[in-house]
N, C-alpha and C positions, 0 to 999 in steps of 0.2 A: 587571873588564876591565883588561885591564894599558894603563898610561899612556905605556911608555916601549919601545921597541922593545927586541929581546932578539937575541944575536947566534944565539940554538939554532936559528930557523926558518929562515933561508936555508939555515945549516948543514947542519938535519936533512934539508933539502928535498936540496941536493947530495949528501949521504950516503947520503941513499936511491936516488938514482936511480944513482949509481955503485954501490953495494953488490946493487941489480938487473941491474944488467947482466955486473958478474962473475958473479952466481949464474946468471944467464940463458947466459952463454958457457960458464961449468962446465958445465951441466944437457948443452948443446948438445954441448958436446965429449967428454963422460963419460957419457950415457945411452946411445947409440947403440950402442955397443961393448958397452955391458953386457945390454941389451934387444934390439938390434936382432932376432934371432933368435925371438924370442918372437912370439906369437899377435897378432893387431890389435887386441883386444878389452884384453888382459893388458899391452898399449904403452900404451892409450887410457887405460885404470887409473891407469897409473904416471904417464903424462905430466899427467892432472890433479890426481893427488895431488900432484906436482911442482909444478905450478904455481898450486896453491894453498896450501905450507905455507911459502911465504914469509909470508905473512897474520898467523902466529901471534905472533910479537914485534913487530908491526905497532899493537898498542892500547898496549903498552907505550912505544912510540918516540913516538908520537904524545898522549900523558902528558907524557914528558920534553920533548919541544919546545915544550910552552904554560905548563907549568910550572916546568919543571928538576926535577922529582920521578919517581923509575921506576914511581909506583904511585901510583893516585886517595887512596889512604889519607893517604901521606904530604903528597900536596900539599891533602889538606883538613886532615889536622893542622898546618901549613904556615902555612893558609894560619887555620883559626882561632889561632894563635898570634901574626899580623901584627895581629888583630882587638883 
């Protein structure tokens, strides 16, 4: 458990939530035009694959904010190396 506050969690926390809502205004502004014409079934498709592949670099980001490492490997090699 870390002893010392680290500046990555506020950060990561701000980053995220800015970097959702550009994607969120994209999604909003640029799906419509592209789909709009489409089936309700073939919208319903695309708008939750949309909104759930933000998810995907989501375990990586959340690695680097507890850590500072992009991957569990290197913050265990990391972190046996501090041992």
């Amino acid at each position: 458990m870390r002893k010392t506050p680290t500046w990555r969690i506020p950060f990561g926390i701000i980053s995220l939530f800015v970097l959702l809502i550009i994607y969120g205004v994209v999604i909003a502004r640029y799906a419509p035009s592209i789909i709009g014409r489409w089936s309700g079934g073939a919208q319903t498709v695309v708008y939750v694959v949309l909104g759930l592949i933000w998810l995907l670099p989501l375990k990586r980001f959340l690695i680097w904010m507890e850590t500072g490492h992009w991957s569990a490997a290197a913050a265990l090699q990391a972190k046996k190396k501090a041992d």
